[in-house]
C-alpha atoms as a printed R data frame, in Angstrom:
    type eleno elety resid chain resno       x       y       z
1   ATOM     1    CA   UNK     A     1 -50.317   1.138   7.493
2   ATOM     2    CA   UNK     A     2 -48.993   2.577   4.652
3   ATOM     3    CA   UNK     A     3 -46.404   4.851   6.501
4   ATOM     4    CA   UNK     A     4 -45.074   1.372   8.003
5   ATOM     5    CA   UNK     A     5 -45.010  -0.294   4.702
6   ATOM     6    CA   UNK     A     6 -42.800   2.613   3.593
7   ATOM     7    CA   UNK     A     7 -40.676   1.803   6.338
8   ATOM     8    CA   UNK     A     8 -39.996  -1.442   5.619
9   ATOM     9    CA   UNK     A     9 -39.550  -0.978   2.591
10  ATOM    10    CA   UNK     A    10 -36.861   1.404   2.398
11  ATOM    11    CA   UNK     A    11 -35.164  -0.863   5.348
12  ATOM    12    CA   UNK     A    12 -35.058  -3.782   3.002
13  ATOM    13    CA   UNK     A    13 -33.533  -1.731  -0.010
14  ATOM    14    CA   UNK     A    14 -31.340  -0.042   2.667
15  ATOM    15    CA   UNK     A    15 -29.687  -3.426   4.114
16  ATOM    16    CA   UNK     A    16 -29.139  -5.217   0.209
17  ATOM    17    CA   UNK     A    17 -27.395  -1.698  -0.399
18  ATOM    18    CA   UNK     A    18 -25.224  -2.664   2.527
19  ATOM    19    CA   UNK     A    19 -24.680  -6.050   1.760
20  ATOM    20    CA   UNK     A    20 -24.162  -5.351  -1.747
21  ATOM    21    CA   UNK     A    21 -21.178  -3.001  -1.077
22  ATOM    22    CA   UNK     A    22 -19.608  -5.282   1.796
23  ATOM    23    CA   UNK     A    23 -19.596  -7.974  -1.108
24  ATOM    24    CA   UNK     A    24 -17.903  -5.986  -3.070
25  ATOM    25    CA   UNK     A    25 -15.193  -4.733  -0.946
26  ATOM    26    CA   UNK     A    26 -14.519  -8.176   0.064
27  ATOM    27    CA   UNK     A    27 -14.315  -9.359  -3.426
28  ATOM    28    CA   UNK     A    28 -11.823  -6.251  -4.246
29  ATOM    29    CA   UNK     A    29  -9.734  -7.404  -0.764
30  ATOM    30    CA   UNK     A    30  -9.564 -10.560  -2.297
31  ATOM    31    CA   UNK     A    31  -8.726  -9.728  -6.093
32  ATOM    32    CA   UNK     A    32  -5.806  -7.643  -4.634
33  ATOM    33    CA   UNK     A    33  -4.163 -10.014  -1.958
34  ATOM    34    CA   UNK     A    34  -4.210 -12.535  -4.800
35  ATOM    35    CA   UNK     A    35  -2.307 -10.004  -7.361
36  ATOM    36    CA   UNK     A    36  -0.168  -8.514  -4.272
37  ATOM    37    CA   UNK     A    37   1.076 -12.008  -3.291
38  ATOM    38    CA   UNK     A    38   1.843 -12.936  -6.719
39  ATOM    39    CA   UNK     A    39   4.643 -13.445  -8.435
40  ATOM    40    CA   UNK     A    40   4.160 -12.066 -12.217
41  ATOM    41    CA   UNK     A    41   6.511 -12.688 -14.563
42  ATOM    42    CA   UNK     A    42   4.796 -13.404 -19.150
43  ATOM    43    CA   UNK     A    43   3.289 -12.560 -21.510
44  ATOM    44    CA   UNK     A    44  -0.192 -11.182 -21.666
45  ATOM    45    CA   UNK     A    45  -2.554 -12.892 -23.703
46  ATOM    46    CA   UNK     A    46  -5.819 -10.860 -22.255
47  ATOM    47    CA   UNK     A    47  -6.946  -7.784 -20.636
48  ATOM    48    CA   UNK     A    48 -10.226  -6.582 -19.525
49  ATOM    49    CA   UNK     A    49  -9.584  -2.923 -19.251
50  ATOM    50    CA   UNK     A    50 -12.545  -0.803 -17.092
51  ATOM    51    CA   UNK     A    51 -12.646   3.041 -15.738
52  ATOM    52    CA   UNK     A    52 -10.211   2.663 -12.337
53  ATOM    53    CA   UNK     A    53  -8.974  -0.986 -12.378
54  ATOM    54    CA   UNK     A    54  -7.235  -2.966 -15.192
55  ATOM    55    CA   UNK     A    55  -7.468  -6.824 -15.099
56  ATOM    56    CA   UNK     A    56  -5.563  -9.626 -17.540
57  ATOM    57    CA   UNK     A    57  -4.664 -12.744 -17.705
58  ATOM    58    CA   UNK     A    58  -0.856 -14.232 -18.763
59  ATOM    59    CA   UNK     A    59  -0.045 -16.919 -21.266
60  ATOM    60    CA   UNK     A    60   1.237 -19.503 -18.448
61  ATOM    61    CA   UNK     A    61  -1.235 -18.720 -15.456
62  ATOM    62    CA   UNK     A    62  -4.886 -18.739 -16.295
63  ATOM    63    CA   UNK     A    63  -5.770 -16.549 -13.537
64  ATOM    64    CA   UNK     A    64  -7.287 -13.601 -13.992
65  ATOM    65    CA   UNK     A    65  -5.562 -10.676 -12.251
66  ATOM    66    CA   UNK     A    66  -6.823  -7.267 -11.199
67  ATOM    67    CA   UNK     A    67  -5.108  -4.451  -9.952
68  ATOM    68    CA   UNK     A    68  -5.643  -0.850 -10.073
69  ATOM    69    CA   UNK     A    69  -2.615   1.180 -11.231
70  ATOM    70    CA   UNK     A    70  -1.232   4.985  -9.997
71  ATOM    71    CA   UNK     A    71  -0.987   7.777 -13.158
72  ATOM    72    CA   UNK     A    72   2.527   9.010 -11.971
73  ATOM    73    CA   UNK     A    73   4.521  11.094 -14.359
74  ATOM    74    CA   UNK     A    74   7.473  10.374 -12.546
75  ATOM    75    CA   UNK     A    75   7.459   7.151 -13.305
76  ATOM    76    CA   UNK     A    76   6.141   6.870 -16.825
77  ATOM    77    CA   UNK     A    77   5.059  10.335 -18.161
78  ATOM    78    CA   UNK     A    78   2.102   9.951 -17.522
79  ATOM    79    CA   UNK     A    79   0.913   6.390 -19.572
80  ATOM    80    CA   UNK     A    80  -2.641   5.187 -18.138
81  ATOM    81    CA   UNK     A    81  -1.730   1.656 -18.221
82  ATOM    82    CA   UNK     A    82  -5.586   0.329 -19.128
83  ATOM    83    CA   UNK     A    83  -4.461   3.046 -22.190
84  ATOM    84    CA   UNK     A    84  -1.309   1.367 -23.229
85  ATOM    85    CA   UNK     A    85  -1.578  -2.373 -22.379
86  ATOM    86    CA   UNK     A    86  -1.919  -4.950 -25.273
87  ATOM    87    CA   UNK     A    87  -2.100  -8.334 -25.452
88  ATOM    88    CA   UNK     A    88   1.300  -9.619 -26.838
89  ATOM    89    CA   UNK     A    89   2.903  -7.384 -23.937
90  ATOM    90    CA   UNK     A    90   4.855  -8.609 -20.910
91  ATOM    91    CA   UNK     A    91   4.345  -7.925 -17.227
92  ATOM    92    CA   UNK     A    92   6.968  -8.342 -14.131
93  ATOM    93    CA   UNK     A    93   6.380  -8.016 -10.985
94  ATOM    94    CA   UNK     A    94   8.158 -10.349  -7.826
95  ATOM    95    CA   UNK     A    95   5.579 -11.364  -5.265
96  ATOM    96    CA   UNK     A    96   4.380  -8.540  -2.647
97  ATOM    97    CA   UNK     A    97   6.453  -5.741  -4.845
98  ATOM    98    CA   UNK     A    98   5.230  -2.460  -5.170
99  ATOM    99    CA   UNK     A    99   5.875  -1.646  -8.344
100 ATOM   100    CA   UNK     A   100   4.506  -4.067 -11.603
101 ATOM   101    CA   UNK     A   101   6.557  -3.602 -14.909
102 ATOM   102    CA   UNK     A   102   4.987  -3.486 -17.668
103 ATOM   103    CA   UNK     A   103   7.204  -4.451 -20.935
104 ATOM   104    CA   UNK     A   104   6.268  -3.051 -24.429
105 ATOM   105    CA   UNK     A   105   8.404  -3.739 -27.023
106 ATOM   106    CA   UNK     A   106  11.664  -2.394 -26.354
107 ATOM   107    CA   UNK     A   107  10.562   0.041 -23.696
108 ATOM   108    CA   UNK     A   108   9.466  -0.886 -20.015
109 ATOM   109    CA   UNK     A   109   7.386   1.167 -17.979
110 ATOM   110    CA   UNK     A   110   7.064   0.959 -14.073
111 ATOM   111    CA   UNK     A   111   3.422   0.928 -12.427
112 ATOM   112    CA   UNK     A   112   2.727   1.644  -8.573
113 ATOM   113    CA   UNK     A   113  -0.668   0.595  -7.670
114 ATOM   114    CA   UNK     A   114  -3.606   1.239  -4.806
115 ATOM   115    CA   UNK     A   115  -2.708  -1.144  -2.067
116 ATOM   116    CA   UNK     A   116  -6.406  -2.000  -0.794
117 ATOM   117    CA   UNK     A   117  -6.682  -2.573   2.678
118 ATOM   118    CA   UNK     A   118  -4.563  -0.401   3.905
């Protein structure tokens, strides 16, 4: 009896692992179609900045946006962007474009990003 309770037990906390993670994917799918098919083009008046994905918000769309941006020293010597984003900065980027610009003062620096999905 015990042995079966076990069982079950570890069955339950098994499945709301699995459901737990397919919620998330699905909600990262979704955070990333939304930010892929956008087009981006103000000022940013918030950001929300976490380990692997940065997230902020412009002055004329109250939408949160979430992305999760390439290190490339190529492209901008190696600036995290989660590092160097402020509000008061501006971001560019045309809807379902690669590359989101991120505008700091009198410099701009270019920002691939993890296409999820794919």
């Amino acid at each position: 009896m015990k042995k079966m309770f076990i069982i079950v037990l570890f069955l339950l906390i098994g499945g709301l692992i699995f459901i737990a993670i397919r919620y998330q994917d699905k909600k990262v799918r979704k955070e990333f179609d939304l930010f892929y098919s956008s087009h981006l083009s103000g000022t940013i008046v918030k950001v929300d900045k976490y380990s692997r994905s940065a997230n902020f918000v412009l002055n004329n769309n109250p939408t949160k946006f979430s992305f999760y941006p390439y290190i490339d020293k190529d492209l901008n010597n190696n600036e995290i962007f989660q590092y160097l984003v402020n509000p008061g900065d501006s971001v560019y980027k045309p809807a379902y474009s690669d590359i989101l610009l991120l505008i700091k003062g009198n410099k701009v620096y270019s920002y691939t990003f993890q296409k999820n999905g794919n």
